[in-house]
N, C-alpha and C positions, 0 to 999 in steps of 0.2 A: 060336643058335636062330633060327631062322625064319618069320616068319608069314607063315600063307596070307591068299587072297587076303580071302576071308572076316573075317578076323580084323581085317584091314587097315582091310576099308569099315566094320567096325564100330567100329576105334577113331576113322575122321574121323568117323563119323557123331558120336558121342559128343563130338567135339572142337564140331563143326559145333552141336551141340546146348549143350554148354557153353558156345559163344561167345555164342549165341543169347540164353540166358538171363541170360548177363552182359549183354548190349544191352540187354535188356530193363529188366534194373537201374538200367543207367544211367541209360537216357532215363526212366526213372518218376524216379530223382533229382534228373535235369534239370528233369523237369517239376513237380517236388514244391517245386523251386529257383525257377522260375519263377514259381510260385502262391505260396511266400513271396515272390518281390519283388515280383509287384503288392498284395498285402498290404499289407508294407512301403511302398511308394508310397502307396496310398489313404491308410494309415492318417497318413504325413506329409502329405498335402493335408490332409486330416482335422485335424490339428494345426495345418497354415500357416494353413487359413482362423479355425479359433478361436484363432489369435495375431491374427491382424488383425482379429478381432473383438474382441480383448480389446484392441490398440493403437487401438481408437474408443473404446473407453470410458474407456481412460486418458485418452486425448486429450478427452475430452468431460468428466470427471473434473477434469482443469488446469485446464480451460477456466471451469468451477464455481467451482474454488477458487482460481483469479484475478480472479474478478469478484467472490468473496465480499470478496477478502484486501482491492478497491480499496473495497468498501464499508464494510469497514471502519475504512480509510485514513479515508477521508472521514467516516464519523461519527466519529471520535477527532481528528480536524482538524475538523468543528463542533463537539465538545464543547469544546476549547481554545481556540477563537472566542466559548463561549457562557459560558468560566468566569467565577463572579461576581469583582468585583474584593475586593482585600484588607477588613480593617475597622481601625479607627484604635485599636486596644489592641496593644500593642509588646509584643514577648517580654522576655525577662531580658536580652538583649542591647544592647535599646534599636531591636529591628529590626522596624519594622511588617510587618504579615502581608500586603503590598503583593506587588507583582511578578510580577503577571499578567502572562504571553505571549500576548498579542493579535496579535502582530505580522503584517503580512498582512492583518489581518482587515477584513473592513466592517463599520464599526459607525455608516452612514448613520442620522442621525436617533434615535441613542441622547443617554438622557436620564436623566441623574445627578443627583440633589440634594445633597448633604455638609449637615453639621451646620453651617460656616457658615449655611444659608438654612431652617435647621432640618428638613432633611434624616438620614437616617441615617449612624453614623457606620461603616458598612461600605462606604461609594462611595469609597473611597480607592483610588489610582494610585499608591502610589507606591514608586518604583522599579520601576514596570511595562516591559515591551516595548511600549512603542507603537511599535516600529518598521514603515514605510508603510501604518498602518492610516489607512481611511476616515474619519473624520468629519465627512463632507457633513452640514449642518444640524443636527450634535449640539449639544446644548446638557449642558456642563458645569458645572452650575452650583454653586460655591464648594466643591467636593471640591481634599485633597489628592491633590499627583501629582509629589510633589517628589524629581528623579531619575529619571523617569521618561525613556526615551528615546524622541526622537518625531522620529529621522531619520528623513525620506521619510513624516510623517504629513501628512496633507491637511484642513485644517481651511476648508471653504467654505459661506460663511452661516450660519455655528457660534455659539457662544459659550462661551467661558471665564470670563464675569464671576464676583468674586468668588474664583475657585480661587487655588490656591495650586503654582505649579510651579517654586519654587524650588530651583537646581541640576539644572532637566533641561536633554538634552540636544536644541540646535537646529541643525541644517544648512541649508546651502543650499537641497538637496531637501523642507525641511519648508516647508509651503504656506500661507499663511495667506492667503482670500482675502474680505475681507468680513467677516471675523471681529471680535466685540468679544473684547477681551486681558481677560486679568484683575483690569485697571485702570481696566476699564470705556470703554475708547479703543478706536477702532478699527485696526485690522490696516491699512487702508486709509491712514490718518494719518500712519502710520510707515511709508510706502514697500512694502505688502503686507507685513511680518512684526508679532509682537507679540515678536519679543525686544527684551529690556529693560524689556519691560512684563509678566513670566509670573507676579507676585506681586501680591496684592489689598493 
């Protein structure tokens, strides 16, 4: 069977027109393609920027709760510098309520009375940390502190008279300068230390 010529231009046309309309599809796909990925794009800028706005806050967020955590590093290291010392009534054990961690601390110019000088009987040290604590110009006056350790403690223009720190401990590092001992002698006397002189 044959077709004329007629027949002919009508099926390219048709074909010409099918192809047409297919193009058309596509490129509206393409372009339907394209307007999702700028979309897509924005909407990722759109997200990168409020991630980086939200890595400021975190960042800014640390930065808060590192300064909080070092303050309060610090007041829980004053409070331990500021704790009262023991008092002189002993548990069931025989173990006084001694044993303050001072260590570290400055306690320039701190001033204890003990019940030796009729004082209270809570100025008690003993078996405290005094380990390299200050006591420039403290005056100790006739409190226990017996066991107490007081390597690297600095005792200058202090006084001890009167206390009682028998069985603490003394090192080389511990400073005695100017100091009366608690034999009422001076630190000076005995070649800058009061060991052998720490009990009234």
């Amino acid at each position: 069977m044959t077709m004329n010529s007629k027949s002919i231009i009508t099926t390219i046309i048709g074909l010409v027109l099918t192809q047409s309309v297919f193009a058309d599809g596509v490129a509206q796909s393409v372009d339907g393609l394209e307007t999702d990925v700028v979309t897509l794009e924005s909407q990722v800028s759109a997200l990168q920027t409020e991630n980086a706005a939200l890595q400021a806050v975190i960042t800014s967020l640390t930065a808060v709760v590192t300064t909080q955590t070092a303050i309060v590093d610090r007041l829980v290291e004053q409070q331990r510098c500021h704790t009262r010392p023991g008092d002189l009534q002993a548990d069931e054990d025989g173990n006084y309520a001694g044993g303050v961690d001072w260590s570290g601390c400055d306690k320039t110019g701190l001033a204890m009375w003990g019940p030796v000088v009729g004082g209270g009987v809570n100025e008690v040290l003993t078996n405290a940390n005094l380990v390299g604590v200050n006591f420039t110009l403290a005056n100790l006056i006739g409190i226990y502190a017996g066991g107490s350790n007081l390597d690297g403690a600095r005792f200058v223009n202090a006084s001890l008279a009167y206390s009682n720190f028998e069985g603490a401990t003394i090192t080389p590092t511990t400073v005695f300068i100017n100091t009366t001992c608690p034999d009422e002698t001076n630190s000076e006397e005995h070649g800058g230390t009061c060991e052998g002189h720490m009990i009234y």
